[in-house]
Backbone as numpy.savetxt, mean C-alpha at the origin, in Angstrom:
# Nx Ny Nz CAx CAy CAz Cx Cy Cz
2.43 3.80 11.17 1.98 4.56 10.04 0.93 3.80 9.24
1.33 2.79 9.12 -0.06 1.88 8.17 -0.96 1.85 9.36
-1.50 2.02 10.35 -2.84 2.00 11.39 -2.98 2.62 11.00
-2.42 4.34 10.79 -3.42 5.70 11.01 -3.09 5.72 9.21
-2.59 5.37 8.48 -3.49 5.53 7.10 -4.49 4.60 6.57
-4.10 3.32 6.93 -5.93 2.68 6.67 -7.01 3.44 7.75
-6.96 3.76 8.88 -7.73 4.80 9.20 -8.30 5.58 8.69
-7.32 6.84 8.69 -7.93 8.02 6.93 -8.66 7.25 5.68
-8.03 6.08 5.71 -8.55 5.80 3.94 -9.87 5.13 4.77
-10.23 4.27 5.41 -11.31 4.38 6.12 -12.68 4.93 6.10
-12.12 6.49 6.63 -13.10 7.45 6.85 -12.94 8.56 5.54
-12.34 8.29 4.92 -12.65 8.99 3.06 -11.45 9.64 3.44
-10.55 9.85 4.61 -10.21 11.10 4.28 -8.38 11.07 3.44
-8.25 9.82 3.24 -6.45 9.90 2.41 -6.98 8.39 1.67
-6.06 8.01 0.42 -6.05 6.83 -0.70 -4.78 6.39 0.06
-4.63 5.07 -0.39 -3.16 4.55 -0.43 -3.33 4.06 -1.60
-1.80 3.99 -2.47 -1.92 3.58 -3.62 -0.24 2.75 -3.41
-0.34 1.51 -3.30 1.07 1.05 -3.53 1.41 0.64 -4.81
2.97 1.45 -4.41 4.09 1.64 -5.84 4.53 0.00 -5.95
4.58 -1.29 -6.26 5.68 -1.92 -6.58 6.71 -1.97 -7.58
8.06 -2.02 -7.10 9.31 -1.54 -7.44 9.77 -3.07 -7.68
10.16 -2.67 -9.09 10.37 -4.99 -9.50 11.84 -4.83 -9.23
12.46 -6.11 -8.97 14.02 -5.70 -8.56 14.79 -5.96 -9.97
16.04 -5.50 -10.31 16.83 -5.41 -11.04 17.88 -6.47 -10.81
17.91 -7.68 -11.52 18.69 -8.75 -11.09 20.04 -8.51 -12.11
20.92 -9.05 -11.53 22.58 -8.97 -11.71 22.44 -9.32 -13.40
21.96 -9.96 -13.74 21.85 -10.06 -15.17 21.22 -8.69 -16.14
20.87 -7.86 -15.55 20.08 -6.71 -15.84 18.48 -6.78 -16.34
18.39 -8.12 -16.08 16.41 -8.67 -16.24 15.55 -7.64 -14.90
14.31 -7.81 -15.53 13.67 -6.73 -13.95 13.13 -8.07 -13.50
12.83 -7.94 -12.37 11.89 -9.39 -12.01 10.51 -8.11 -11.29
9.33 -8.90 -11.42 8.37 -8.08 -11.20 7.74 -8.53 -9.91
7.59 -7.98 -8.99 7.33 -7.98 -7.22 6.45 -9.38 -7.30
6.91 -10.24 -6.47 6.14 -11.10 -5.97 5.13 -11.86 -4.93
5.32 -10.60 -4.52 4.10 -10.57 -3.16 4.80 -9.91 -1.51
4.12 -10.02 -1.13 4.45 -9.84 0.21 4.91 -11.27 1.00
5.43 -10.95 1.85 5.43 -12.45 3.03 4.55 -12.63 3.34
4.02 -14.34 3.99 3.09 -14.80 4.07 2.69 -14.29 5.53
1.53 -13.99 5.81 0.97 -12.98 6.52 1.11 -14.15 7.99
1.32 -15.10 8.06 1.52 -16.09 9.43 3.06 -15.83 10.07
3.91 -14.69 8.98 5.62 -14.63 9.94 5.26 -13.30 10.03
4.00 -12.53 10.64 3.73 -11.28 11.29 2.98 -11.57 12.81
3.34 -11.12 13.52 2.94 -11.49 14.92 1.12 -11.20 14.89
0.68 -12.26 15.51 -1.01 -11.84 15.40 -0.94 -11.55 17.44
-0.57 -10.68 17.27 -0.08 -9.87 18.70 -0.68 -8.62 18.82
-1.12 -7.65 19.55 -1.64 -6.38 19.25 -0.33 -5.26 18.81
-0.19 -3.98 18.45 0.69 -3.34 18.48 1.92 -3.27 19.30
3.08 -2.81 19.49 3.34 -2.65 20.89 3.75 -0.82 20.59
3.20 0.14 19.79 3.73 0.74 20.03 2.23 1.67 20.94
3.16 2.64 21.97 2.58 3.33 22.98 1.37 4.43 21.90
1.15 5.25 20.39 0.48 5.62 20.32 -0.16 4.60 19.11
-0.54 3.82 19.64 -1.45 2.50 18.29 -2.63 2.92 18.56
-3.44 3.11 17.56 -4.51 3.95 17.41 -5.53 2.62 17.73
-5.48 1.52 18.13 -6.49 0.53 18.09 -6.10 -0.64 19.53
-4.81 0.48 20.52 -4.77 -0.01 22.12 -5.48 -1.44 22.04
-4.57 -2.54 21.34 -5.04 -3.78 21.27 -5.93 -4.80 20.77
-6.72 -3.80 20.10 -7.86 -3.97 19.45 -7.75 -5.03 18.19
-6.84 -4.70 17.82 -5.98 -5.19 16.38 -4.07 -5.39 16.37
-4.59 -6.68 15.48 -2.95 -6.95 16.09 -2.41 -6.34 14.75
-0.66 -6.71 14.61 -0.04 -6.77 13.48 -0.54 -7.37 12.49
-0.82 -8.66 12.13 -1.48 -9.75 10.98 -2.33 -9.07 10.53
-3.29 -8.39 11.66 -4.69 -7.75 10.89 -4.28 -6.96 10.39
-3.53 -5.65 10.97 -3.37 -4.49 10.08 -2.76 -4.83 9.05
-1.74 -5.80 8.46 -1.26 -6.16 7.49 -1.73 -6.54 6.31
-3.12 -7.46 6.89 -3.89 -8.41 6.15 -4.44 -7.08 5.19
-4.95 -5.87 6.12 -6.07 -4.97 5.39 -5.02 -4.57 4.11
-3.53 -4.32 4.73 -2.76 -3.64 3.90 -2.76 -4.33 2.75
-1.93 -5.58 2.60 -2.29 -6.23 1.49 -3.16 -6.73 0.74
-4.53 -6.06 1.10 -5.26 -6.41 -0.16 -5.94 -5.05 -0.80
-4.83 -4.21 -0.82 -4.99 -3.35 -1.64 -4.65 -3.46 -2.88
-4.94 -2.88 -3.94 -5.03 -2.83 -5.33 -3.37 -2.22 -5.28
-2.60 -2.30 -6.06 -1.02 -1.42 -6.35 -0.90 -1.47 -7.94
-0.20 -0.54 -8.12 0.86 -0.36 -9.46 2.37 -1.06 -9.82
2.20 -1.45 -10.69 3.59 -1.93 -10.90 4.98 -1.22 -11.20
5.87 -0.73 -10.76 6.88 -0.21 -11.56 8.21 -0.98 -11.77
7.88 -1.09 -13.43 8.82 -1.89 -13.68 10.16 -1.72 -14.30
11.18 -1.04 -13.97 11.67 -0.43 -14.02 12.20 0.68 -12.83
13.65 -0.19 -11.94 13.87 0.93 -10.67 14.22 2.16 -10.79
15.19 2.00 -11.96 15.85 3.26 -12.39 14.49 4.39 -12.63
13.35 4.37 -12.94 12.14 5.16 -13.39 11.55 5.98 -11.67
11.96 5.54 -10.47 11.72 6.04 -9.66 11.77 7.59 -9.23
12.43 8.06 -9.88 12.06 9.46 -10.13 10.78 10.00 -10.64
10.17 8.78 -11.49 8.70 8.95 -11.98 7.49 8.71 -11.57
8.05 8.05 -10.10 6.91 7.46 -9.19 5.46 8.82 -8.94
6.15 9.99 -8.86 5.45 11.13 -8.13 4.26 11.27 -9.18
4.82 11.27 -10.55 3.52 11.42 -12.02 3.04 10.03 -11.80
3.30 9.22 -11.96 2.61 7.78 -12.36 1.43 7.81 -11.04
1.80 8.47 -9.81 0.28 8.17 -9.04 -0.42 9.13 -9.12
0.46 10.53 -9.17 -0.94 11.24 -9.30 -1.49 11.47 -10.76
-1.01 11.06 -11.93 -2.18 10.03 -12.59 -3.07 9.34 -12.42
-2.57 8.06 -11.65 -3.42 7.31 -11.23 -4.58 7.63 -10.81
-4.09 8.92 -9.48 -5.03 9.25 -8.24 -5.99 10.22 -8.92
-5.74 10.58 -9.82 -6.58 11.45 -10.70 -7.27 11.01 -11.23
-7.65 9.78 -11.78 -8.36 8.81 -12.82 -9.10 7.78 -11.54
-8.72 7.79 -10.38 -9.52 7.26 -9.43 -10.52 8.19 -9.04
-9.92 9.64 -8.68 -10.91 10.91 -8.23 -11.90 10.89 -8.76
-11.48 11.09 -10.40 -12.77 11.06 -11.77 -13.35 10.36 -11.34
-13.38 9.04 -11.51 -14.10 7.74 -11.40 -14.83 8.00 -9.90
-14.55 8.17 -9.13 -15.59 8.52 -7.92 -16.03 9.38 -7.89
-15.98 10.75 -8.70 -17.36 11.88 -8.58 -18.09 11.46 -10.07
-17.70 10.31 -10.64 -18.58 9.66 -11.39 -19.89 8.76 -10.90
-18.88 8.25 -9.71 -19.88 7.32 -9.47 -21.06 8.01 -7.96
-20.39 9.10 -7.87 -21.16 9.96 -6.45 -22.44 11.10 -7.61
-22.40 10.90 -8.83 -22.89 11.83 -9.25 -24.71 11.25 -10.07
């Protein structure tokens, strides 16, 4: 699934916008996402699955690498996950603007 949506986002045709979800520690503190794993414990191997849109071309690491350096949102607060659906398409709305701003 992350091949064929950096794909779309690619070729204009879908956004990704990642949600981070801070965890809720036993003390009831939020702790706020701290990254991803370090991109060297992902195999720099090609896909192995039978419809990988890039038949070797690109391994795991890479597609990962593109993934994580996307821009994301924070949500801080798990219990608010019901609110995930408004908070992006906010977002995605104030990105839209901003690009027939800048196409205009």
């Amino acid at each position: 699934e992350y091949e064929y949506a950096l794909e779309l986002q690619a070729h204009g045709l879908a956004d990704i916008l990642p949600v981070f979800v801070a965890a809720k520690l036993a003390s009831g503190v939020h702790q706020q996402f701290a990254g991803f794993a370090k991109l060297d414990e992902f195999p720099d191997a090609p896909h192995c699955h039978p419809r990988s849109l890039h038949k070797g071309q690109c391994t795991v690491r890479q597609t990962l690498q593109r993934l994580f350096q996307l821009q994301g949102i924070n949500l801080w607060d798990p219990e608010d996950v019901n609110q995930i659906g408004m908070v992006v398409a906010e977002v995605m709305a104030k990105l839209s603007g901003k690009r027939a701003e800048s196409d205009a």
